[in-house]
N, C-alpha and C positions, 0 to 999 in steps of 0.2 A: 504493500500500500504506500511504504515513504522510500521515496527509491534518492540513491545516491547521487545515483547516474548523472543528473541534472547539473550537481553540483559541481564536479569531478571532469566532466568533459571540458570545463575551460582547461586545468591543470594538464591533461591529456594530452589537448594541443597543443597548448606552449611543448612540452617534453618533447613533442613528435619533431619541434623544429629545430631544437638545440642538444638533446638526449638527456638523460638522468644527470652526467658526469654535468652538466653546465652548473653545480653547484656553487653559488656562489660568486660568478664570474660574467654575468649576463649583463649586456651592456644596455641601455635604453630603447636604442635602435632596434637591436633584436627582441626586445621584450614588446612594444609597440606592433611589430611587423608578427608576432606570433601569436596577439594578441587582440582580438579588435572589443569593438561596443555592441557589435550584433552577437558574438562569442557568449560576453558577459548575459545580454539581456533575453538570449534564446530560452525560449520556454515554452513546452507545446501545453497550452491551455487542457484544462481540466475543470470538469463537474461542471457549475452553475453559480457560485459565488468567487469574488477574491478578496481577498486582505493585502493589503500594506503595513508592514510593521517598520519603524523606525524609535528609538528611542538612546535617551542618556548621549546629546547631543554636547551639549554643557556649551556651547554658545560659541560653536566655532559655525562659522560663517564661510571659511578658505580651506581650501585641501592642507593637510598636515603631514604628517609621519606618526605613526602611533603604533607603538610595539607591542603586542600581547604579552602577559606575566610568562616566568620560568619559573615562580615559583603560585600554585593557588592549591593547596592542600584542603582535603574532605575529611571531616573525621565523623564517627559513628558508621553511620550506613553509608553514606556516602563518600568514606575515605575509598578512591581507587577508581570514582565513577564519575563520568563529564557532569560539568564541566572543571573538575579536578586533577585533570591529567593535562599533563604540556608540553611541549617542545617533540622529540623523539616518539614520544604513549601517544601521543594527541594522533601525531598523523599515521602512526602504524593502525590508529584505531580505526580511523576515517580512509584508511587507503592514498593517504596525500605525496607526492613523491616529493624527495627533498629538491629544493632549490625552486621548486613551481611557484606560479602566483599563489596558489591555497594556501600553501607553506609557508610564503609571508604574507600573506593575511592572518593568519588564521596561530601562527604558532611565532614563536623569539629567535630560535638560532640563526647564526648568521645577516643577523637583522638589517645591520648597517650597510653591510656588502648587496644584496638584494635592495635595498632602499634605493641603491646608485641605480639598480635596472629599470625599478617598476616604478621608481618615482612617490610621490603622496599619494594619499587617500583621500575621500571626503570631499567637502565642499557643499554647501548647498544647494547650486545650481547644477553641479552634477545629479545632486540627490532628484533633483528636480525634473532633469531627462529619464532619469529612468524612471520615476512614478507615472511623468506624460507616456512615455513607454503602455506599461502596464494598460495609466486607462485608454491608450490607444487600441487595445487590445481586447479589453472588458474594460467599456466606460463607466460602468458602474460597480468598478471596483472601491471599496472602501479602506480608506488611508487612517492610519490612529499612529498618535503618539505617545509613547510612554513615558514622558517627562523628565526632569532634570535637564531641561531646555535654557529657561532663561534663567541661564547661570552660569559664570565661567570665562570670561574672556573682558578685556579692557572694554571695548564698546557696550556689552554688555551690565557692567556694571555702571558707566558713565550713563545710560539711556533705562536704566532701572528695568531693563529689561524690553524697553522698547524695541530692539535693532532684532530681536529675535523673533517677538511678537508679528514685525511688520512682516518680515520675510517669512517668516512657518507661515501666515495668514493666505502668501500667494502660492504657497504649495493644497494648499483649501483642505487640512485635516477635518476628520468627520467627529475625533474625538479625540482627547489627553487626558492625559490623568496626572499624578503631581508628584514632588520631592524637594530638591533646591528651589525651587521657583517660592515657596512661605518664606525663605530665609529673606526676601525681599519686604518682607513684612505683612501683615495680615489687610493694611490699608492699599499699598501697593496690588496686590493679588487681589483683593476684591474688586481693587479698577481695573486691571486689564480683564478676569473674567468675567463681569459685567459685560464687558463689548467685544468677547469673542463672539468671530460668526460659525461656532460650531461646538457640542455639547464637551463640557470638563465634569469629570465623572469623578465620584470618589463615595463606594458605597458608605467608609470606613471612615469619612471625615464629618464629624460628628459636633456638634454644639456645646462646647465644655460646663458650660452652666446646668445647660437641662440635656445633659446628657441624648440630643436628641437628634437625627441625623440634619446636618447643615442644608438651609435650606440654598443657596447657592449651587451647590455641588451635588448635582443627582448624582442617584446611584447606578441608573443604567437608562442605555437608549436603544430606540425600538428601530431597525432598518430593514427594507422591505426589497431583498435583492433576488434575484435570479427564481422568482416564484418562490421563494422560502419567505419567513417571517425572523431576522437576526435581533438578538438583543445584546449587546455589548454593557458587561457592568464595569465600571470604573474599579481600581481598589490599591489608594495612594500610598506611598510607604507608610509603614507603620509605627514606625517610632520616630517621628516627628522630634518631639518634647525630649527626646534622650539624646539622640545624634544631632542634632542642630539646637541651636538658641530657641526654647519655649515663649520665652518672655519676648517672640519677635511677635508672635502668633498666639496671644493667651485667648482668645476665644473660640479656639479650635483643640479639639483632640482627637484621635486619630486611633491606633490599635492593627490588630491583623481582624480581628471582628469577623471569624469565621462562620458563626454559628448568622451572624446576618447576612455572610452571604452565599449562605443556606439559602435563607429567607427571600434572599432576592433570587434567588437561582428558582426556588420553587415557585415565586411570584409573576416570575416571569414567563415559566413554563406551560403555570396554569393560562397565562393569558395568550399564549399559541405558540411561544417563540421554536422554530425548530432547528436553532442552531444559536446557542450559547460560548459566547465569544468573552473571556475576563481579559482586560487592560490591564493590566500587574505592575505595579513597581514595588513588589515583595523583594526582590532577589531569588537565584534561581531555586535554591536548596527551598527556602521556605513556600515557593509555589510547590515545589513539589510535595509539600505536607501537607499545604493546603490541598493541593489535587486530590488525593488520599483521605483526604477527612469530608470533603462537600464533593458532595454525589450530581453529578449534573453536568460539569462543565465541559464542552468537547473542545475548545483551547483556550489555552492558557499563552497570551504574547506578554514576554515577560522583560523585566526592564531591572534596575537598580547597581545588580552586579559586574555588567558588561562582558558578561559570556557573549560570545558570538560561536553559536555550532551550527556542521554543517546541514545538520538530521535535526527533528524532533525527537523529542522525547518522551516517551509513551508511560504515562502513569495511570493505570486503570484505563479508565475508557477514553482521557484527557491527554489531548497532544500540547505538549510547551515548548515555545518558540521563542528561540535566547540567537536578538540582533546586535549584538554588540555596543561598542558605543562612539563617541564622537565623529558621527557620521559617514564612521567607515563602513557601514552594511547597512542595504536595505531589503527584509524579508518580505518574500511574495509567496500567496500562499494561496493554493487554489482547492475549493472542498467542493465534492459530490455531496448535495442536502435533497433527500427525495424521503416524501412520506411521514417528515416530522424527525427525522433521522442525518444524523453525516454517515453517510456512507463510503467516503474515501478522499485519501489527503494527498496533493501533492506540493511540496515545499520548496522551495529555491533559496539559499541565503546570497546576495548579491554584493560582491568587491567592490566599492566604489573605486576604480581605480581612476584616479583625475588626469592621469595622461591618455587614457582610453578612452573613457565617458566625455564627449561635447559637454561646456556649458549650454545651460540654457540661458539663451540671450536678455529674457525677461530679468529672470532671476537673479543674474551674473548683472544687471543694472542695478536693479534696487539695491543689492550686498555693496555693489560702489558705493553708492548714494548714502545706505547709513553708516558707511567706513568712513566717506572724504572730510566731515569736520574733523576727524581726528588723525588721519592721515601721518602725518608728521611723528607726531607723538608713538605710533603706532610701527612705525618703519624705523627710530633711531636704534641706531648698532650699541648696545652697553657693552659687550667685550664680545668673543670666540671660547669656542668650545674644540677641546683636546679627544672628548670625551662623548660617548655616546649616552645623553638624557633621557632617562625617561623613568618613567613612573607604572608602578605595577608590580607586585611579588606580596605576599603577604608579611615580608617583614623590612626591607627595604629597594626604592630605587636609586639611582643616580641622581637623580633631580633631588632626590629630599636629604640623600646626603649633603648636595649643595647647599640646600636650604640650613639643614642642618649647621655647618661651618659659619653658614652668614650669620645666625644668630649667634655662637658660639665668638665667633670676634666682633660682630658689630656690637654685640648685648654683654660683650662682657660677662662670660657663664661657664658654668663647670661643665654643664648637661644642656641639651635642647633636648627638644621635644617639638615633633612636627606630625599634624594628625593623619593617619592612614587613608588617606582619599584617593578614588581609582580616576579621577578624572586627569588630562593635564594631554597633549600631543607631548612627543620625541621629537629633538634633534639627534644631527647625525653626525659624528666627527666631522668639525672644520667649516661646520655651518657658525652664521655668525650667531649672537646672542641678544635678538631684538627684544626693547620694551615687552612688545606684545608676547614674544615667547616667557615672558617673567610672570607677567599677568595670569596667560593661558594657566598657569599653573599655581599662581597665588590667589587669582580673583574670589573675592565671596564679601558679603555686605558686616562681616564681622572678623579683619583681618590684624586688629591690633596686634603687636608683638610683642606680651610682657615680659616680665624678668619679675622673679620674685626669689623667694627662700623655702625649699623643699628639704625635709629629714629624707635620709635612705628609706626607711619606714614607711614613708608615704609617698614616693617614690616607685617602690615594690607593688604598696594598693593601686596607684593608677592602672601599672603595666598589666598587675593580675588581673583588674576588671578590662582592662581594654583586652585582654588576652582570652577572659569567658564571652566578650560580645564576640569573638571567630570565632572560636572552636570546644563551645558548649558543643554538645553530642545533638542535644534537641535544636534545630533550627531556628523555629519560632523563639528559642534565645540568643538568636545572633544578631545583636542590632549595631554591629558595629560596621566599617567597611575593610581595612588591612589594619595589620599591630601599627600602633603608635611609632615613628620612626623615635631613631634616639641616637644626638650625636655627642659623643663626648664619654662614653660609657657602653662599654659591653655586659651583657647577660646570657646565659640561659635558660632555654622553655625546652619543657615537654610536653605535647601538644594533646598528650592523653591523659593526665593529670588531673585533677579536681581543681577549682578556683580556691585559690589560696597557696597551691601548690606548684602551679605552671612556672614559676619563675624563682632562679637560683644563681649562684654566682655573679653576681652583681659589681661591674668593675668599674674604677673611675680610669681613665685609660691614659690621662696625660700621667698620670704618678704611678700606675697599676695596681694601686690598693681597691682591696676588697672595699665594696660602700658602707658604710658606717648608719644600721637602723636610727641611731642617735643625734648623727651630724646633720646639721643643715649643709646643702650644697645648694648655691646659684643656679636656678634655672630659666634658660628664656624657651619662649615658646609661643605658639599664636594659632587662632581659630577655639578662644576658650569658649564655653557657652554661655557664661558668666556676665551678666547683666555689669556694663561700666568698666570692663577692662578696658586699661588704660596702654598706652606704648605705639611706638615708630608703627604704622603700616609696613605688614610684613615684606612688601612688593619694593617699598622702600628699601629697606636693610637690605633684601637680595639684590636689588639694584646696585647700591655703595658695595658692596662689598663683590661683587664683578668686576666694577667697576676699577677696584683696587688691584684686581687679579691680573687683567687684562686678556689673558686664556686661560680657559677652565679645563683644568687634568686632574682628574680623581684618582686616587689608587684601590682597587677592591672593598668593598667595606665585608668583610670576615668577624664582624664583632659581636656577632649574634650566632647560639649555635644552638643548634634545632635539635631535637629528641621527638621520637614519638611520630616519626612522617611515615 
């Protein structure tokens, strides 16, 4: 029913022109001439509905680089199973050959070497040819977005979210649902969804007063496609109030609230719907519990974590559909609905590959249009990189070790502490180090960089709770996104441990003393959620302290060592 094939035949071809051995070594020219845009968006239509899934976009507007994790470990039932496997497991899993476009899409090795062939990803206007695509194919295909949209990027945070707003608007989604986008504030959010022209859904965002569902934000929409009757429920992340700033948002609370959407799944059914569609920004693991516990739903397009796989994944009766994120993929998903039934699925996850994919001319204006007041600011050089950035592994990237160092000299500290976020594009050795790439990966409406005084003691407490938000066994206890980076200090975790326990050996690493539960050490650190932190904007500090470097060359960060994988 979910065939590979689909997926797999770009990779195929490319290998047919250069051979398996081209690992690594493929020049642009040949990647291009192996590769085209009717390649990427070939699809032999199927059933009588489609979908469009795109999500966790985070406010990139222009093709990027964005490297998938080496490291994303599963514990409990899910240790060993996608999307927890990487590099080498990943594509033996999927049949991916090394050095193909799948390969760098989809997995890390060899990252930067491939980067020089295939070029960026992403881009909105790319995103944009290939949805006209689609509904050029089936016009009444339906587009949804999974959120963490208007977030993430200097324009984005200068235009409160505007620059994302205008542009998603001419891609004309049918639905979104939510995450970053509250951290803009509860007053904010309520003005732009007010004047979207198409429904934001969130069964699960509820009225904190009287606990009662928000009247703004339905819980699901009725679409009447291909002689079926579709119902699409919303269901926003769910720990709002613990991973972001509560007090940006006090009149909202949120939950995973499964048993309502039960509720809504039965309410829905009773009223004809013969195809039940959930907008997820759970993360993957906790869809998949939820799949498992509410009886109803035949898919699941899931958002938060930024899986990108090439297959669905079948849990009970429920397919889940994990598109990555900052617009390097957009899934299309075509279902046979006959009789009040899905009867069969066929899926495509699609590379945006931006030296492939045409813009679209429309789309490719408007992104100028909300770039050019800021232009300048947006294009200046702060230094060069030695080093390949990025962000992604459960315990650290390159980039947030950088981050890491700039507070550590700009702030004057023993320790930093830099929070575990999957968001941020890659540079590539040698690329320069613009404003905008500093942003892409600082931006959020709550970026002060404090400096205060932490006991080792309490020190160990953060790390072990940020440690139970990954890899509690039960999903539904994971409300965190990757471990807390940490520079200035080694430890170890074992990842099968009980909270209180995951964390031992605790080092301050300029002196090599073991840390002292008793002593206070200086920490700086930014993105608290803490109502009136004070300190430099962190975009700053990483700025100066570039800027002092003049190129950035990392060496390994080894200071963390794993048990338990």
């Amino acid at each position: 029913m979910i065939s590979r094939r689909d997926f797999m035949q770009v990779s195929m071809a490319a290998s047919a022109m250069v051979g398996a051995s081209g690992f690594g070594n493929w020049a642009r020219l040949a990647a291009q001439q192996s590769l085209t845009q009717d390649q990427l968006l070939q699809f032999d239509s199927f059933g009588n509905i489609s979908l469009i899934h795109v999500t966790d976009i985070h406010g990139q507007l222009k093709p990027i680089h964005f490297r998938e994790p080496s490291v994303n470990l599963g514990v409990g039932a899910n240790k060993g199973h996608v999307p927890h496997i990487t590099g080498a497991d990943f594509r033996k899993a999927y049949g991916i050959a090394d050095g193909s476009p799948s390969a760098y899409a989809l997995t890390y090795d060899d990252f930067a070497s491939l980067a020089q062939g295939y070029g960026r990803v992403g881009g909105l206007d790319r995103m944009a040819t290939i949805i006209n695509a689609i509904r050029a194919d089936r016009p009444d295909a339906l587009l949804f977005d999974g959120g963490d949209t208007w977030h993430g990027s200097y324009t984005c945070h200068h235009t409160a979210g505007q620059d994302m707003v205008n542009v998603m608007n001419a891609l004309k989604p049918d639905a979104m649902t939510f995450h970053w986008e509250f951290t803009l504030g509860s007053e904010r959010v309520n003005e732009i969804v007010e004047g979207l022209p198409f429904a934001a859904l969130g069964q699960n965002i509820f009225d904190s007063e009287w606990d009662e569902p928000a009247e703004l934000f339905k819980p699901y929409k009725f679409f009447e496609r291909g002689g079926a009757k579709v119902a699409v429920i919303g269901q926003a992340f769910p720990y709002m109030p613990i991973a972001n700033p509560g007090w940006m948002f006090p009149e909202y609370s949120f939950g995973i609230r499964d048993e309502n959407m039960q509720a809504m799944v039965d309410e829905v059914r009773a009223a004809g719907a013969d195809l039940v569609v959930v907008l997820s920004h759970n993360g993957f693991d906790v869809d998949k519990k939820m799949a498992g516990k509410v009886q109803g739903i035949d898919v699941i397009l899931s958002g938060h974590t930024h899986d990108a796989l090439p297959e669905p994944v079948l849990v009970g009766k429920t397919h889940i559909i994990a598109s990555g994120s900052n617009g390097k993929f957009v899934s299309r998903v075509d279902l046979d609905v006959r009789d009040g039934q899905l009867m069969g699925l066929r899926h495509k996850l699609i590379p945006v590959f931006s030296d492939v994919i045409a813009p679209d001319p429309m789309v490719a204006q408007l992104i100028d249009a909300e770039r050019a007041p800021y232009k300048a600011q947006l294009a200046e050089v702060i230094g060069k990189t030695d080093t390949l950035l990025y962000r992604r592994g459960n315990f650290n990237g390159t980039w947030d070790d950088l981050i890491c160092d700039a507070l550590l000299s700009e702030r004057e500290a023993d320790i930093a502490m830099s929070p575990g976020v999957r968001w941020g594009p890659s540079l590539v050795p040698g690329d320069d180090i613009t404003r905008e790439d500093i942003w892409n990966v600082t931006s959020m409406s709550y970026g002060a960089a404090y400096r205060s005084e932490m006991t080792g003691e309490f020190i160990k407490v953060i790390l072990e709770d940020v440690a139970d938000n990954i890899f509690n066994p039960d999903p539904y206890y994971q409300q965190g996104g990757d471990m807390v980076r940490i520079g200035g200090m080694g430890y170890r975790i074992d990842i099968t441990k009980p909270q209180g326990e995951r964390i031992t050996d605790m080092t301050l690493l300029k002196t090599g003393e073991a840390i002292d539960p008793a002593k206070s050490y200086v920490v700086a650190g930014w993105a608290s959620v803490n109502e009136g932190t004070e300190g430099p904007m962190i975009w700053d500090v990483v700025e100066d302290h570039i800027r002092k470097l003049g190129t950035v060359s990392l060496n390994p960060n080894t200071s963390v060592q794993v048990a338990g994988a």
